[in-house]
C-alpha positions as a Markdown table, in Angstrom:
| # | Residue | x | y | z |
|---|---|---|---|---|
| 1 | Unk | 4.1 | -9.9 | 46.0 |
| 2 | Unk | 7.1 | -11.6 | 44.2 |
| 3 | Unk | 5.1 | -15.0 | 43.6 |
| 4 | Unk | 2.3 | -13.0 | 41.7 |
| 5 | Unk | 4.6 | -10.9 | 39.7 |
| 6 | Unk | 6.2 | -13.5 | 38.6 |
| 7 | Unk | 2.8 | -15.2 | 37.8 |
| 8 | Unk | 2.2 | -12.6 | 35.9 |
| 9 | Unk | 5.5 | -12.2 | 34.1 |
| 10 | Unk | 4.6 | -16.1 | 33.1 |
| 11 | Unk | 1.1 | -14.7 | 32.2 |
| 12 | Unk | 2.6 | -12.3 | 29.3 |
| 13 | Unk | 5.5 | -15.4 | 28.5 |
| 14 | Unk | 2.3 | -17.8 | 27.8 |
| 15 | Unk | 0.2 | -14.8 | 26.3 |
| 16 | Unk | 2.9 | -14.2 | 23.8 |
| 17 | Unk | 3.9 | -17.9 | 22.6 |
| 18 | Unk | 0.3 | -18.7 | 22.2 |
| 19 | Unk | -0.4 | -16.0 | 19.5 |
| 20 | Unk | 2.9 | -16.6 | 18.4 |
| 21 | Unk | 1.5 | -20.9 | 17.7 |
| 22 | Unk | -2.1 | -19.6 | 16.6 |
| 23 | Unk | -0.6 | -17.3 | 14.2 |
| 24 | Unk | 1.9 | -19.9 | 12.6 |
| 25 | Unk | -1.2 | -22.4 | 12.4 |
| 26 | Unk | -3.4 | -20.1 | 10.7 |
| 27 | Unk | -0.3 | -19.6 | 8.1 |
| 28 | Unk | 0.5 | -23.4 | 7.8 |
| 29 | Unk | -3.5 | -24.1 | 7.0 |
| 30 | Unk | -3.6 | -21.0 | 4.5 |
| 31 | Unk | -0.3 | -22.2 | 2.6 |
| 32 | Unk | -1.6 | -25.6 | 1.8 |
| 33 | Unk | -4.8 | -23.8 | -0.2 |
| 34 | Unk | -1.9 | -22.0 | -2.2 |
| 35 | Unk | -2.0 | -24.9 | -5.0 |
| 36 | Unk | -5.9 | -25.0 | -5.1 |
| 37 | Unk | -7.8 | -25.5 | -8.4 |
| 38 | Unk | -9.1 | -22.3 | -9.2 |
| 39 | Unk | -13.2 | -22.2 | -8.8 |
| 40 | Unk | -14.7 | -21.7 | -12.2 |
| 41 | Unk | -15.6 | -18.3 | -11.7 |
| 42 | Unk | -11.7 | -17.1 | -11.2 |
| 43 | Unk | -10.3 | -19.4 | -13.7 |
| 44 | Unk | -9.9 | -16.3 | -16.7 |
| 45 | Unk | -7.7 | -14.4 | -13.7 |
| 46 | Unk | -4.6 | -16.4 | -14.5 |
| 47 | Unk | -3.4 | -17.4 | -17.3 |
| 48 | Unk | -1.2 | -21.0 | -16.4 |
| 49 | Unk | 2.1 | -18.7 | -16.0 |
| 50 | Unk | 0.6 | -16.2 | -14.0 |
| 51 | Unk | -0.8 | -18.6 | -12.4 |
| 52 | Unk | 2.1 | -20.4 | -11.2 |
| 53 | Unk | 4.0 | -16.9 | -10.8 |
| 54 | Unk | 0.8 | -16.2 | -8.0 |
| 55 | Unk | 1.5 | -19.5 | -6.2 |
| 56 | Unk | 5.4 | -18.5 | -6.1 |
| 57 | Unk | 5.0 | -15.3 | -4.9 |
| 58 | Unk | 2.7 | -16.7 | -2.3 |
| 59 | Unk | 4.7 | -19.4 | -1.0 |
| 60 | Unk | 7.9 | -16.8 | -1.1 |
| 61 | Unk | 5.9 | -14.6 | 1.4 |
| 62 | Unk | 5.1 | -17.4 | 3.3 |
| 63 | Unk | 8.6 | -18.3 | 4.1 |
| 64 | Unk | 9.8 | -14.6 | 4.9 |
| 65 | Unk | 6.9 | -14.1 | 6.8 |
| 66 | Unk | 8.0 | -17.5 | 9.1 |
| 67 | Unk | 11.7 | -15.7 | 9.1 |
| 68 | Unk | 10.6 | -12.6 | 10.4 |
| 69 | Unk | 7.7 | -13.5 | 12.8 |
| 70 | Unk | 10.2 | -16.2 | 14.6 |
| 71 | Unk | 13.1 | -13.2 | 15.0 |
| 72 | Unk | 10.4 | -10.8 | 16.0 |
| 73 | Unk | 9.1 | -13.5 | 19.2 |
| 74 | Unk | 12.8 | -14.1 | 19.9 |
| 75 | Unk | 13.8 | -10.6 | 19.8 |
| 76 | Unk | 10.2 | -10.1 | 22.5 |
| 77 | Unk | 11.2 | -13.1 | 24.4 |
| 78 | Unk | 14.7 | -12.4 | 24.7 |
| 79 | Unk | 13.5 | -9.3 | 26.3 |
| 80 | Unk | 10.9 | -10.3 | 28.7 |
| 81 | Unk | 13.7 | -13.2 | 29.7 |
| 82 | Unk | 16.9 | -10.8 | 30.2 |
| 83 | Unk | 15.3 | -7.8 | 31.7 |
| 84 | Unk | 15.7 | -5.5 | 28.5 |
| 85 | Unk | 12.6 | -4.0 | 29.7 |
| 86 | Unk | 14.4 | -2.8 | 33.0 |
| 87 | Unk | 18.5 | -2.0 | 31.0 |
| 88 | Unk | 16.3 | 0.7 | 29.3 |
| 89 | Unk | 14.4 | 2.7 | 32.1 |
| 90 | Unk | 17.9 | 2.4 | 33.8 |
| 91 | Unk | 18.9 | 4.2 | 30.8 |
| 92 | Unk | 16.3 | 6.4 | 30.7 |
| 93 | Unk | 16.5 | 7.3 | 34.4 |
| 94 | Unk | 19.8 | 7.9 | 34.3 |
| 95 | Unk | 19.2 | 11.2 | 32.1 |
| 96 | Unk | 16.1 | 12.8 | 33.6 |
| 97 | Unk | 13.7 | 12.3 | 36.8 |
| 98 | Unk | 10.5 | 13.5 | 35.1 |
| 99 | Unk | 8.1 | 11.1 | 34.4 |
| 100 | Unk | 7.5 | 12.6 | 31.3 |
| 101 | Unk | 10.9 | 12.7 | 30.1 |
| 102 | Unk | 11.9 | 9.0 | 31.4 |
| 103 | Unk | 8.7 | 7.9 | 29.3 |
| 104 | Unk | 9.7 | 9.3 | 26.0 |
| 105 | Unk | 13.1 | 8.1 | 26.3 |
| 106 | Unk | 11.8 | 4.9 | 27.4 |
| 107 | Unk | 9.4 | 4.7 | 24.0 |
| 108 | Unk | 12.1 | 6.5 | 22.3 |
| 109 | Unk | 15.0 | 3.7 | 22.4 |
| 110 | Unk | 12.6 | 1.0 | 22.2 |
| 111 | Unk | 10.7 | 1.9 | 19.0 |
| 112 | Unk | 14.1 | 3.0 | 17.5 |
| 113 | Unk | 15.7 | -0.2 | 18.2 |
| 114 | Unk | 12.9 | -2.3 | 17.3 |
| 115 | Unk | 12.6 | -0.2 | 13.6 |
| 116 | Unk | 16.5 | -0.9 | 13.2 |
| 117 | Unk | 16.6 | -4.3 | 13.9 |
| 118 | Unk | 14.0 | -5.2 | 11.5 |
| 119 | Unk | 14.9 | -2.4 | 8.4 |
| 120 | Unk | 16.8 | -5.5 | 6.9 |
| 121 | Unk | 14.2 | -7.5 | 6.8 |
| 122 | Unk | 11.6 | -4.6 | 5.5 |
| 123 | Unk | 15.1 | -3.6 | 3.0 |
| 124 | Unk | 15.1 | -7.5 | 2.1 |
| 125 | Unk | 10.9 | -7.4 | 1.4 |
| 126 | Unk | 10.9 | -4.5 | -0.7 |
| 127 | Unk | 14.4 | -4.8 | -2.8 |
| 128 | Unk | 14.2 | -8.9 | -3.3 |
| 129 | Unk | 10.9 | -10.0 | -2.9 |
| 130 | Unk | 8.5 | -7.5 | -4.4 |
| 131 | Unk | 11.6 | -6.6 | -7.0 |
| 132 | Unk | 11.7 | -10.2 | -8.1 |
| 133 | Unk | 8.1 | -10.5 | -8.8 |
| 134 | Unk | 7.8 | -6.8 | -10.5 |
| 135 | Unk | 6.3 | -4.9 | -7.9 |
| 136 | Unk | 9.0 | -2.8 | -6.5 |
| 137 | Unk | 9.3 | 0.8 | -7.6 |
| 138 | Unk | 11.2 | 1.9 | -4.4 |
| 139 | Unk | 14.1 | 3.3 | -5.1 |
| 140 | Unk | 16.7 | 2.9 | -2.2 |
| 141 | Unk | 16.5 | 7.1 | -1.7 |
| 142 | Unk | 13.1 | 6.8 | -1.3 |
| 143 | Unk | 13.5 | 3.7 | 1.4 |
| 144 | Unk | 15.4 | 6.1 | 3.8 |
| 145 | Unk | 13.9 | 9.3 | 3.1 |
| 146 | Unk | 10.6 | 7.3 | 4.1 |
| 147 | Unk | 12.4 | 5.8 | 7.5 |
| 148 | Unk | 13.6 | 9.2 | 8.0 |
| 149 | Unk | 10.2 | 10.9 | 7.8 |
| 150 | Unk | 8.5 | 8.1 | 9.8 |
| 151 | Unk | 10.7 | 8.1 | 13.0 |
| 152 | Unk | 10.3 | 12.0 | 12.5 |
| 153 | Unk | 6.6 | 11.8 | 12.7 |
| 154 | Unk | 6.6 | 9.2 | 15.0 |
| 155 | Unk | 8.3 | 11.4 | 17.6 |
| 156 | Unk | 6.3 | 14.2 | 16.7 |
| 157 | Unk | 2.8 | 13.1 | 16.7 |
| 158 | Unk | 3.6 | 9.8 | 19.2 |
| 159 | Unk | 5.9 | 11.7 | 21.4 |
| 160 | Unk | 3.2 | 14.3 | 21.8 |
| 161 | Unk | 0.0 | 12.0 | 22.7 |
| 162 | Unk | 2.3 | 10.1 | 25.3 |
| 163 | Unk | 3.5 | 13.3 | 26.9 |
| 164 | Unk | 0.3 | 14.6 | 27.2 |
| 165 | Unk | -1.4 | 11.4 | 28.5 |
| 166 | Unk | 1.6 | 10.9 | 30.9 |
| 167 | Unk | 0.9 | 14.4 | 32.1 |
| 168 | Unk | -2.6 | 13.9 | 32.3 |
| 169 | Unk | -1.7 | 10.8 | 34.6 |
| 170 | Unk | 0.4 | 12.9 | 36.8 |
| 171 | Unk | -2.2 | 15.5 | 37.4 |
| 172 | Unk | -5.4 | 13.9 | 37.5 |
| 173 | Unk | -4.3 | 9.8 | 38.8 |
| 174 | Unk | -6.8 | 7.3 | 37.6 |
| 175 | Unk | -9.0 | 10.1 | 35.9 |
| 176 | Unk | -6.5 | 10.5 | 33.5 |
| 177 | Unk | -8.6 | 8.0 | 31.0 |
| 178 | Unk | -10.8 | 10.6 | 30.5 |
| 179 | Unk | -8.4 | 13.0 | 29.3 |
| 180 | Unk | -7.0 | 11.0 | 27.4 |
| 181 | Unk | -9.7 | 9.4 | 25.7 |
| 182 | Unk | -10.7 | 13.7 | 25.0 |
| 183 | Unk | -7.7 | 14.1 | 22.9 |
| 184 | Unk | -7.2 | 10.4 | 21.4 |
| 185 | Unk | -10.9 | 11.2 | 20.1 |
| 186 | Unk | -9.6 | 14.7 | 19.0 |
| 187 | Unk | -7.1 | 13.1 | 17.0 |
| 188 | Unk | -9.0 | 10.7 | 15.7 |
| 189 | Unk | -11.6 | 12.4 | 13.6 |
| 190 | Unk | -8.7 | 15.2 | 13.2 |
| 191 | Unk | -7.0 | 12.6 | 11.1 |
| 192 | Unk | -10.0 | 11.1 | 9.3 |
| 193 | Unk | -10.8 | 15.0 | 8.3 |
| 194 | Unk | -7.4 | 15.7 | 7.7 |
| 195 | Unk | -5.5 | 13.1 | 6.8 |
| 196 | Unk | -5.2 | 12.9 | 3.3 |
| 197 | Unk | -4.6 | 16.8 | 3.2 |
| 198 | Unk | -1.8 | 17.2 | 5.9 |
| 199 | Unk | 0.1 | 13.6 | 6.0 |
| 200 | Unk | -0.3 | 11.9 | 2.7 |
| 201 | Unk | 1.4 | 14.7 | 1.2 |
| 202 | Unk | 4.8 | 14.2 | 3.0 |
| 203 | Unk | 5.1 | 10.8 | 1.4 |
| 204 | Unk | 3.4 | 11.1 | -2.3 |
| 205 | Unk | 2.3 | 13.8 | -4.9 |
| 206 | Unk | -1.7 | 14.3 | -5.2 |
| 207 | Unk | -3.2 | 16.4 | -8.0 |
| 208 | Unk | -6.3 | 16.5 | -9.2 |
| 209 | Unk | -8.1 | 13.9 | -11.6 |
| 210 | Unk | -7.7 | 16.4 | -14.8 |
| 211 | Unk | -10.7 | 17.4 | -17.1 |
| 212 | Unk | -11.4 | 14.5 | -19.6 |
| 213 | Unk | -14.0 | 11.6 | -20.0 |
| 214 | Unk | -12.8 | 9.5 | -16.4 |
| 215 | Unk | -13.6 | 12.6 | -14.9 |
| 216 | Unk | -16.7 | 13.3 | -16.5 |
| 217 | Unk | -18.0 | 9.7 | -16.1 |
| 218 | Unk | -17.5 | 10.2 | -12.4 |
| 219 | Unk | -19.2 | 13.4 | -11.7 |
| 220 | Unk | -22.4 | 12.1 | -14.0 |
| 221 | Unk | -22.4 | 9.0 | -11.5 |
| 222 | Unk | -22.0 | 11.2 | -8.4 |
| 223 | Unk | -24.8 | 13.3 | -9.6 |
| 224 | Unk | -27.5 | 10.1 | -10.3 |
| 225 | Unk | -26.9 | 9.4 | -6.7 |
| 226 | Unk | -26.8 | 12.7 | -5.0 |
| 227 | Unk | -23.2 | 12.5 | -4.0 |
| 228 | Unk | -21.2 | 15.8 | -4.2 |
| 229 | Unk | -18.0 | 15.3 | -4.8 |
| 230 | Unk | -15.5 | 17.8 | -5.9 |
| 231 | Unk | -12.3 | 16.5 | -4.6 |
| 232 | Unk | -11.1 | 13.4 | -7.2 |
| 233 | Unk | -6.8 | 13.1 | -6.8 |
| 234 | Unk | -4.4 | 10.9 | -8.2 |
| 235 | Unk | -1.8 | 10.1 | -6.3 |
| 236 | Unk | 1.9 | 8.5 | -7.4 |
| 237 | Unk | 1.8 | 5.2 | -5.8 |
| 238 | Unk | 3.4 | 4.1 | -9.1 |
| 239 | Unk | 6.3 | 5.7 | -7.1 |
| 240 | Unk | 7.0 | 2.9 | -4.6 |
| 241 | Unk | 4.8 | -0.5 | -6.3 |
| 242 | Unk | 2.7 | -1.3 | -9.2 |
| 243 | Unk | 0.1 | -2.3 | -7.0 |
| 244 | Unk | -3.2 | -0.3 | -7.1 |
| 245 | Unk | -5.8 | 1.1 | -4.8 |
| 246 | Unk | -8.6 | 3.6 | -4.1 |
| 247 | Unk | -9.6 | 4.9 | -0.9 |
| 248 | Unk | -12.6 | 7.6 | 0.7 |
| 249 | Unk | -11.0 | 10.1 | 3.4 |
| 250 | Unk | -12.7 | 12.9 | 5.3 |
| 251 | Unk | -16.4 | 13.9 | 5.4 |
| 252 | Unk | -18.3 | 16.6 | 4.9 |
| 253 | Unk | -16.4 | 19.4 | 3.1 |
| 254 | Unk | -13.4 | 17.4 | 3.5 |
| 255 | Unk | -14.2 | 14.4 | 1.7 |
| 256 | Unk | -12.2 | 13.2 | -1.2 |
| 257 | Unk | -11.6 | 10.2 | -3.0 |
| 258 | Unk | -8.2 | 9.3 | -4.0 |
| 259 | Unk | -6.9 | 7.0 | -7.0 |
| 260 | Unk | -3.6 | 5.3 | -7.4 |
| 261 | Unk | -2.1 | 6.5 | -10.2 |
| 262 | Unk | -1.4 | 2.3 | -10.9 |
| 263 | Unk | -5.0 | 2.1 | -10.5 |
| 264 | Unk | -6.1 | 5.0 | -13.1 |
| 265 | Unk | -3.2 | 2.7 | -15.7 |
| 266 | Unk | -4.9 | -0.8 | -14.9 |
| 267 | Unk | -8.7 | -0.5 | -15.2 |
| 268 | Unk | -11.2 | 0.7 | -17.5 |
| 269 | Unk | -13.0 | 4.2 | -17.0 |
| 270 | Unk | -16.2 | 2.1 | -16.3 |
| 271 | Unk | -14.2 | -0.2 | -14.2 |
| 272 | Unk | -12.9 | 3.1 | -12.5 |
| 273 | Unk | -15.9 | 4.0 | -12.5 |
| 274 | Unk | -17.4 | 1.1 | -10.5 |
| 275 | Unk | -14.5 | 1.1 | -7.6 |
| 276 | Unk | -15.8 | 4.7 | -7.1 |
| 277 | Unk | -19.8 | 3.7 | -6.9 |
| 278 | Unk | -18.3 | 0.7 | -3.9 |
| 279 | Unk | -16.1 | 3.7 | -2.0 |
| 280 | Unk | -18.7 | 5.9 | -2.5 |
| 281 | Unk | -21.3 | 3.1 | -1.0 |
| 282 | Unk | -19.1 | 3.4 | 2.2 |
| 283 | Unk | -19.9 | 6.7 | 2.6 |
| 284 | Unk | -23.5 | 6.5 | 1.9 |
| 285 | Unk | -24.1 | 3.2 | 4.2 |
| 286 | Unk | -22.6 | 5.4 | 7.0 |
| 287 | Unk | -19.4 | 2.7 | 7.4 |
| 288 | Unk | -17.0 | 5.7 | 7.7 |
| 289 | Unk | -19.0 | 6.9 | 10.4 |
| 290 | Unk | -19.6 | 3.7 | 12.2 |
| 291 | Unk | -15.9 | 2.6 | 12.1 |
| 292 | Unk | -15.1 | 6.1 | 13.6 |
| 293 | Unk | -17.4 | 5.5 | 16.7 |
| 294 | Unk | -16.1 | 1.8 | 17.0 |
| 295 | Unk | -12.6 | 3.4 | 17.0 |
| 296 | Unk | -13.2 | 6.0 | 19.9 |
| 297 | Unk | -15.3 | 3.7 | 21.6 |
| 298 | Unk | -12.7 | 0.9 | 22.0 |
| 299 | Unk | -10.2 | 3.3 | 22.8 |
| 300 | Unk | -12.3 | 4.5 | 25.7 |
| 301 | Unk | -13.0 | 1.1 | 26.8 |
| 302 | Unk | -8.9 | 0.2 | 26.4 |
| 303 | Unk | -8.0 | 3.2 | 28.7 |
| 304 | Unk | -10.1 | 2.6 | 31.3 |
| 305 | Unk | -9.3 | -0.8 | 31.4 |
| 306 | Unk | -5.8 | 0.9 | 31.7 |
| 307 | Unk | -7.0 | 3.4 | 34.9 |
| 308 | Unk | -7.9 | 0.2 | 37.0 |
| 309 | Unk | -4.4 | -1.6 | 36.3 |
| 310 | Unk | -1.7 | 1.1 | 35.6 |
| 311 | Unk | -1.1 | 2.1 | 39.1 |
| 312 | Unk | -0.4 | -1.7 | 40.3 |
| 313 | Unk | 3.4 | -2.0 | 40.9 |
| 314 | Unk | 2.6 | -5.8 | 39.9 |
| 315 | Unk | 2.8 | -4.3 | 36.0 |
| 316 | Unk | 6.2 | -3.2 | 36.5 |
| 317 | Unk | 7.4 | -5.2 | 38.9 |
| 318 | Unk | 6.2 | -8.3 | 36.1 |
| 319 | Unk | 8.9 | -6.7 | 33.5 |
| 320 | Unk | 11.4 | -6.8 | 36.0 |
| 321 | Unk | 11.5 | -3.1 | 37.2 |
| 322 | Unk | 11.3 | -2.5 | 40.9 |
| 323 | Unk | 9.6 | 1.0 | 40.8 |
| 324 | Unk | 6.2 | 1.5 | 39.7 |
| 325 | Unk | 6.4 | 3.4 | 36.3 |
| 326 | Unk | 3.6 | 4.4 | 34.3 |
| 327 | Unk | 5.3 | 3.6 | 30.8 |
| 328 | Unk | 6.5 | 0.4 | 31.7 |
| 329 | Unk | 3.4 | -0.4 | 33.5 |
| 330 | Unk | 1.5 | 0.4 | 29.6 |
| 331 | Unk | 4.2 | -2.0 | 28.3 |
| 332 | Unk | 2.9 | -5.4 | 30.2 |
| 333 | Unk | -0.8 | -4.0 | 30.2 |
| 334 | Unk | -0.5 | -4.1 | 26.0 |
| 335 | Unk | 1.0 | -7.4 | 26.5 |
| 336 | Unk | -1.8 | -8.7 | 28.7 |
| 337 | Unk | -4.7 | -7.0 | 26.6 |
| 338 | Unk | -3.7 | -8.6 | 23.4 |
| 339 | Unk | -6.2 | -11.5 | 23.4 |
| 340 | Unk | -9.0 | -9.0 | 24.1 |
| 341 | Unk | -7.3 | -6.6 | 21.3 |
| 342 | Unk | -7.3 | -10.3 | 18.7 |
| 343 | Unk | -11.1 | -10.3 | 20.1 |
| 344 | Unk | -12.3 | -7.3 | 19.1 |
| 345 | Unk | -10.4 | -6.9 | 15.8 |
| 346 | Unk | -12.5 | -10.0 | 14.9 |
| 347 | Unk | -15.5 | -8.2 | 15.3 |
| 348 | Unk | -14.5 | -5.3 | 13.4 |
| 349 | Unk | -13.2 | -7.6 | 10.5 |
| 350 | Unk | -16.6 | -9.3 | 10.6 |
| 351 | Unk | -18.4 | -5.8 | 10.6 |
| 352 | Unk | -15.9 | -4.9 | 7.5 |
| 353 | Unk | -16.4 | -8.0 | 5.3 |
| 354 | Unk | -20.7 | -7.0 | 6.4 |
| 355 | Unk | -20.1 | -3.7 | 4.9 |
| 356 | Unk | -17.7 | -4.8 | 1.9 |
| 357 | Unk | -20.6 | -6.9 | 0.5 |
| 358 | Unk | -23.2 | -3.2 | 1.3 |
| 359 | Unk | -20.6 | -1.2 | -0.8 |
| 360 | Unk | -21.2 | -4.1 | -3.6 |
| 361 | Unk | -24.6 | -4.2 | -3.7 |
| 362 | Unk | -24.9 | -0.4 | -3.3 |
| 363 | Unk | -22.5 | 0.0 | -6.4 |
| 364 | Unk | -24.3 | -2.9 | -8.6 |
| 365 | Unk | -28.2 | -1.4 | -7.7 |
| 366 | Unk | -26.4 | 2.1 | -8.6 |
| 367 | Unk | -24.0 | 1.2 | -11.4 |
| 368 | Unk | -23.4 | -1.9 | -12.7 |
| 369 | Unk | -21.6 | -5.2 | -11.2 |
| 370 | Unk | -19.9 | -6.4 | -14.4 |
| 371 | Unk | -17.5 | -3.8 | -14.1 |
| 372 | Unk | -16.8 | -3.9 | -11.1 |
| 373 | Unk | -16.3 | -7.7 | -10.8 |
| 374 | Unk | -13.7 | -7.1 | -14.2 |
| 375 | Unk | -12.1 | -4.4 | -11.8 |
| 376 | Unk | -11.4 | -6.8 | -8.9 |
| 377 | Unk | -10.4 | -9.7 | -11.0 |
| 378 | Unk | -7.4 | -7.2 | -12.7 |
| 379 | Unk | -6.6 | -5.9 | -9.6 |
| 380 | Unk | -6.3 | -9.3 | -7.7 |
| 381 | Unk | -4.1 | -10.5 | -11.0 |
| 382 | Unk | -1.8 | -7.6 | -10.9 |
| 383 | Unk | -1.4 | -8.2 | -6.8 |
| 384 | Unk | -0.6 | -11.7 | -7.2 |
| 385 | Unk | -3.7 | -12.4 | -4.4 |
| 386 | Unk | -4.0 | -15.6 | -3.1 |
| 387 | Unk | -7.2 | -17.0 | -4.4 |
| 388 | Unk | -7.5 | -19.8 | -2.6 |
| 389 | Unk | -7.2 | -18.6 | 1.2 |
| 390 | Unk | -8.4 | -21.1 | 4.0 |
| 391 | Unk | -11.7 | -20.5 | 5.5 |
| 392 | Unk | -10.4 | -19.9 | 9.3 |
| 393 | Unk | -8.0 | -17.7 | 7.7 |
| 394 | Unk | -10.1 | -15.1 | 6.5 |
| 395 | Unk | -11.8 | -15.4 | 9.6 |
| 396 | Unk | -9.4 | -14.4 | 11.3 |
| 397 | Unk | -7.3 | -11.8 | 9.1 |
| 398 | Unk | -9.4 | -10.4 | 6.1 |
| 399 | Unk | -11.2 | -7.7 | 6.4 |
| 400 | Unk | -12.7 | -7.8 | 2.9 |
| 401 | Unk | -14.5 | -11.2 | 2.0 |
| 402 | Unk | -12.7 | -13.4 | -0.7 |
| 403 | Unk | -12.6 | -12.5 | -4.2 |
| 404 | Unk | -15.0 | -15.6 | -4.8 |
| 405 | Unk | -17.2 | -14.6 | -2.1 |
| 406 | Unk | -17.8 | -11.0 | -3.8 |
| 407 | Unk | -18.2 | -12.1 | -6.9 |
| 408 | Unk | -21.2 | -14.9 | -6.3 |
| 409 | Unk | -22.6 | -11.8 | -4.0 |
| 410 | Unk | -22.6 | -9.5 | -7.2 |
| 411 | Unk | -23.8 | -11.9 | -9.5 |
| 412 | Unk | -27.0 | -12.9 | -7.2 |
């Protein structure tokens, strides 16, 4: 028993320091594509400042991002090594002898500490980096209001789901995937529906697009193609960083499309106009739907991969606690499952990058693909994006194609 959990622990040790090495490789091959010549078809993106401003900001990313992903294995290492796993179930266990109770103080400490010991790092991000470049509109109020409102959520909402599916484990043993795959898929499409409505608005003010032409251009392109669509906000993102977005929440009564505010400032209305037709694309290609199904169907398949391991004492006993515990039991499980977890967020990037090019097409056969390749190249300019990235990079990461890639499949 002591030989294989201590396989085991070596198991997670390996586990971790190999997607640690892929990771940094991956990086390593996408920073030496940073100084590229630009294909023809980006070359009126940058200008030769902005240009050399992009390949700055990218290589300055590059080196925090080495900082922080070497302090964050360390910080997981140092752990696994020094039996921090076991100092806080002691901790735990030394106020409370439900299950239920242990486990939230377990997650509790844990998440808190983690969040802590990396706010300097997320401080440093938003207040040097992003500030240097012109991005930041954070103010430092804002920064720990939004901590604040996190961690309370996070216990709220997180707390909740892992007392319940502790619970669930105490009553019903191994069934308890089941039950717990009823109320992750609850909350699932409760948070697609609901999402934009109940959570977005602790963080940023939505109002509605107001009466004018943008609007009007968008409801006589939603009626050419059938779409009903009442719900068109604009929501302060100008509040934290000038970059810009658009995004499609909810469905059927629910849905609404929301615009940055940064977004609304940077593009035409018929570039506007032609984000809208790709978002809207989404919705009418059924990719809202589909990534929904994907989402409660791997979370099924991840919990009752769970049910067949949890019980094992070996889980525990691997993280160097001698009782069999259920939440540090789902500790080294998440460990172990994250090569299947890398797996199958390949797929789903491949699926995306599929149905990025589907919203295209479905926006240049509906609308027109000159603005919407204008809109891209403006926002990829006012982003800084890397232009360049290496081919096993986006194979890996990106769940949109490249800017290039879009472009030749909207001018075909």
């Amino acid at each position: 028993m002591l030989m294989t959990a201590i396989t085991l622990f070596y198991i997670i040790i390996t586990i971790v320091i190999i997607n640690f090495i892929i990771d940094k490789i991956l990086d390593a091959l996408n920073a030496k594509h940073f100084k590229d010549e630009l294909p023809k078809e980006l070359q009126d993106v940058y200008d030769e400042n902005d240009y050399e401003k992009s390949q700055n900001y990218k290589a300055t990313k590059y080196k925090f991002s080495l900082l922080t992903s070497t302090f964050s294995i360390m910080l997981t290492l140092g752990f696994l090594l020094f039996d921090g796993f076991e100092f806080v179930d002691n901790i735990a266990r030394s106020y409370s002898s439900n299950p239920i109770v242990i486990a939230l103080i377990f997650f509790g400490i844990i998440m808190l500490a983690s969040d802590i010991l990396t706010t300097p790092f997320s401080y440093y991000s938003t207040f040097v980096i992003e500030e240097k470049f012109g991005f930041n509109k954070t103010t430092k109020k804002t920064f720990v209001v939004d901590k604040i409102k996190g961690w309370i959520m996070l216990a709220i909402i997180g707390g909740g789901i892992l007392a319940l599916i502790v619970w669930f484990y105490q009553v019903t043993g191994k069934h308890f995937w089941l039950w717990a795959w009823g109320l992750m898929t609850a909350f699932t499409v409760f948070m697609n529906m609901f999402y934009s409505k109940l959570i977005v608005p602790l963080f940023n003010k939505q109002t509605p697009l107001e009466e004018g032409t943008l609007r009007d251009k968008i409801s006589t392109y939603a009626k050419t193609v059938g779409f009903k669509l009442n719900k068109i906000f604009i929501i302060d993102g100008s509040k934290r960083s000038t970059k810009a977005n658009a995004y499609f929440s909810g469905f059927g009564s629910e849905k609404r499309v929301t615009l940055y505010d940064t977004l609304v400032k940077d593009l035409e209305d018929e570039e506007i106009v032609a984000v809208l037709a790709h978002e809207i694309g989404h919705y009418k290609k059924k990719h809202i739907i589909f990534n929904l199904i994907a989402s409660v169907l791997l979370t099924g398949l991840t919990l009752y991969i769970l049910s067949l391991f949890i019980s094992n004492p070996l889980l525990s006993n691997a993280l160097g606690v001698e009782n069999a515990s259920f939440h540090v039991g789902l500790i080294a499980f998440m460990l172990l499952y994250s090569p299947i977890s890398e797996v199958t967020g390949l797929i789903m990037n491949i699926f995306s990058r599929k149905f990025e090019y589907q919203a295209d097409d479905y926006a240049k056969s509906t609308y027109k693909a000159e603005p919407l390749i204008t809109s891209l190249k403006k926002l990829s300019k006012n982003s800084l994006s890397n232009l360049t990235p290496h081919p096993a990079y986006v194979f890996m990461h990106y769940s949109h194609p490249t800017l290039l890639q879009r472009i030749k499949n909207l001018r075909n």
